[in-house]
N, C-alpha and C positions, 0 to 999 in steps of 0.2 A: 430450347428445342423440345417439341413435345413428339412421342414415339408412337406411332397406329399398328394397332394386329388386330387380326380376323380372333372370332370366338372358338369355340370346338364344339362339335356336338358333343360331347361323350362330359357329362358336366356328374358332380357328387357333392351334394353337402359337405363342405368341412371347417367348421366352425371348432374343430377342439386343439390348432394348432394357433389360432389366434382368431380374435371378434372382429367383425364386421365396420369400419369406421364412420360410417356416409350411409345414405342414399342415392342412389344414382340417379343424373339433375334432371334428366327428362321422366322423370318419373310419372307423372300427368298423363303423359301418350302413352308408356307403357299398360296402365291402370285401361284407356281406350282399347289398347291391342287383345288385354285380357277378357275385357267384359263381348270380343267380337269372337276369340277363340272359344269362349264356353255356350258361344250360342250352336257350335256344331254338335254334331252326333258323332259315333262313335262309325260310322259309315262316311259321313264327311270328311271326319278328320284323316281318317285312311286316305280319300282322296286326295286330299289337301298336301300331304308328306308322301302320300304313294311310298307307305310302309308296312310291314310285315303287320301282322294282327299283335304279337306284342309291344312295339314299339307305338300301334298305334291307343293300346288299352294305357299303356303304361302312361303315357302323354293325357288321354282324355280323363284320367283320374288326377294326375297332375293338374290342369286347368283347373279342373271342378272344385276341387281344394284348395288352391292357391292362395297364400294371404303376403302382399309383397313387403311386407314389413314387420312379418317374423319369422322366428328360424332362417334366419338367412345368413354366409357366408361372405369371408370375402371373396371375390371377382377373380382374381388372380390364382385363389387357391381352387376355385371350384370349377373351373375348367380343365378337362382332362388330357386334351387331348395334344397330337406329337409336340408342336410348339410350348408348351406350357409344361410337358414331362422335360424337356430338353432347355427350358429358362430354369426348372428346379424352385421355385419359391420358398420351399419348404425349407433347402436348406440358405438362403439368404441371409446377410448380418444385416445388423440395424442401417448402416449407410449405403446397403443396397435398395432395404425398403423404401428410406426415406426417399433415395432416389426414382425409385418406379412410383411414386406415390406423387410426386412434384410432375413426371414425365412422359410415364405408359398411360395412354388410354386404349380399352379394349372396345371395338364396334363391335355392334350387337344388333339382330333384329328385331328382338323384343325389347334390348333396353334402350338401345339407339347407341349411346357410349357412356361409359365405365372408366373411376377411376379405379386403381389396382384391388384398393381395400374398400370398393362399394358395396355394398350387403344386396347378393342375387337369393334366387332361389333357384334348382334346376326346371327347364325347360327345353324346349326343341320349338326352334324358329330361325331357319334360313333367312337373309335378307333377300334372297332372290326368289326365294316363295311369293306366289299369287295372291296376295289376300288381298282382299279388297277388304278398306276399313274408312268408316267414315264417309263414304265415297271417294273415297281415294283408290285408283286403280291396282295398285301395290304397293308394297312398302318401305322403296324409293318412292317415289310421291307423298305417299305419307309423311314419313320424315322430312321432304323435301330442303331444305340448306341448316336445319335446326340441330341436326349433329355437328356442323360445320363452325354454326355460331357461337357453341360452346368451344367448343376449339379458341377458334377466333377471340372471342371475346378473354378469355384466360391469358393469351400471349400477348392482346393490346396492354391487358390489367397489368400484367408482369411488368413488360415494356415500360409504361407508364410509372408505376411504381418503383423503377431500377432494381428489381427483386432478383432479378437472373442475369447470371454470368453469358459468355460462349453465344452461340447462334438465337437468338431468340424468336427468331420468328420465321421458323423453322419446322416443317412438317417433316418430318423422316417415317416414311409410309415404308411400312413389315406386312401391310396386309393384302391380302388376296384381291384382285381384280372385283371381284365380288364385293366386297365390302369397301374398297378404298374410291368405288363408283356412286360411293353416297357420301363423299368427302369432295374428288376429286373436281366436277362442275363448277364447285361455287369457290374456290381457292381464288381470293383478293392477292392484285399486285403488287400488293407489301410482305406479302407469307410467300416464302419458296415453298415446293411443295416436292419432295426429293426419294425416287422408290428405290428400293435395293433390291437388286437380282442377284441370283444366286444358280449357278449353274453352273457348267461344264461344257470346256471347248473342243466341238467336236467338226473335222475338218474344214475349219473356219467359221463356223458357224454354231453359237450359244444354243446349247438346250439345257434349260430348264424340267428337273422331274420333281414333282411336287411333294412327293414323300420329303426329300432330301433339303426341299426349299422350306417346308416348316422347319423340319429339326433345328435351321441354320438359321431361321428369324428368332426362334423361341434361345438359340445360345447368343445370337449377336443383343438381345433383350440383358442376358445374366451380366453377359461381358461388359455394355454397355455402361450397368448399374456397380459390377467390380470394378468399373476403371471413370465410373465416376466421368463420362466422356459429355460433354455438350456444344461441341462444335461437329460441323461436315468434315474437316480435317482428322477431327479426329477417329471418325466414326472407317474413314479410310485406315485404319491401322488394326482393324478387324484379320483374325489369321487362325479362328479357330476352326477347328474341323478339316485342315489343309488350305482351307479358304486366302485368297487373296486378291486384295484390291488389283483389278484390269482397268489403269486409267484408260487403254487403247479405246476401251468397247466404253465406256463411263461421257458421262455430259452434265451441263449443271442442273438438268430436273432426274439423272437417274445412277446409281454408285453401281459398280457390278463386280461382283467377288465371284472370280473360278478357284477351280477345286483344281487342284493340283493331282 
């Protein structure tokens, strides 16, 4: 079973709680995305994020400087934000690491996907920003099925080798509509491809608020790697935060945990 989450913007160096292990596999394209980001000005880039004038100095300096294969952290550690404060990394034991390190991959639109202990650098790059790169009209098209392939290709590997227990060919998608739409197109009818909702029942009818829905991906992430879980069965036994599996509203491509 391998696990999908969305990135965060709000990203920090942290490389003094542990090194960097990898590079991250699409690295090739990112290196492409980089050399099209420093071709802007510091008036473009504004446009391009339609950000405040520090956000957008802080980024155009970032670019300009950028070297992807120093000073870099891990993946996991260097995102900041709700889902990845509320998975906790930092305090992780060894057989949680090894767990998200076999399991989590993180989407990205500058790096495409990450595994947990990939060595990033911080940036700002939405996947549903406009860029045109390459002549590729954004970047969904860009990427086009080559985040998928990596996937893919890691679960046939495993498969094939009898390396993994539980579900193996198994997408368990934590990420945003946004990101899980550069996965979701090219999923082969050998790979289930299985989202979790996270919501609240409100008279008779599921809402979803999005503050609430990261915090609950980024604990069902911790729990996942505490409990050591790699089947759909088990991933139904999730109950943190009030949370509890609703077979009613649930189907075999989507789990749905209300809050009690």
């Amino acid at each position: 079973m391998k696990i999908i989450i969305s990135p965060a913007k709000q990203m920090k160096t942290a490389n003094d709680f542990m090194k960097a292990r990898s590079l991250p596999p699409l690295l090739d394209k990112t290196e492409q995305i980089l050399a099209r980001m420093r071709e802007f000005d510091r008036a473009g880039l504004k446009e391009l994020f339609r950000a405040n004038d520090r956000i957008t100095e802080e980024n155009y300096i970032r670019y300009q400087n950028m070297d992807l294969r120093n000073g870099l952290s891990p993946a996991v550690l260097t995102y900041q934000g709700l889902a990845f404060s509320n998975m906790a990394p930092q305090i992780f034991t060894k057989e949680q690491w090894e767990y998200v390190q076999k399991h989590l991959k993180i989407l990205s639109g500058f790096y495409g996907i990450l595994n947990a202990a990939d060595g990033v650098v911080p940036y700002r790059l939405e996947m549903q920003t406009k860029l045109e790169v390459n002549g590729k009209q954004d970047l969904y098209e860009f990427w086009g099925e080559d985040i998928y392939r990596v996937l893919a290709e890691e679960i046939h590997e495993e498969a094939k080798q009898e390396k993994c227990s539980g579900d193996p060919a198994v997408i368990l998608n934590l990420a945003s509509k946004e990101y899980s739409r550069a996965i979701a197109p090219y999923v082969e009818k050998d790979i289930s491809f299985v989202t979790c909702t996270f919501g609240e029942e409100v008279d008779g009818v599921i809402k979803v608020k999005g503050t609430f829905a990261k915090m609950a991906r980024g604990q069902m992430c911790a729990w996942l790697a505490a409990n050591q879980i790699d089947t759909l069965e088990g991933v139904k036994n999730f109950q943190e935060s009030g949370y509890q599996y609703a077979e009613a509203y649930s189907s075999s491509k989507e789990l749905v945990f209300l809050k009690s």
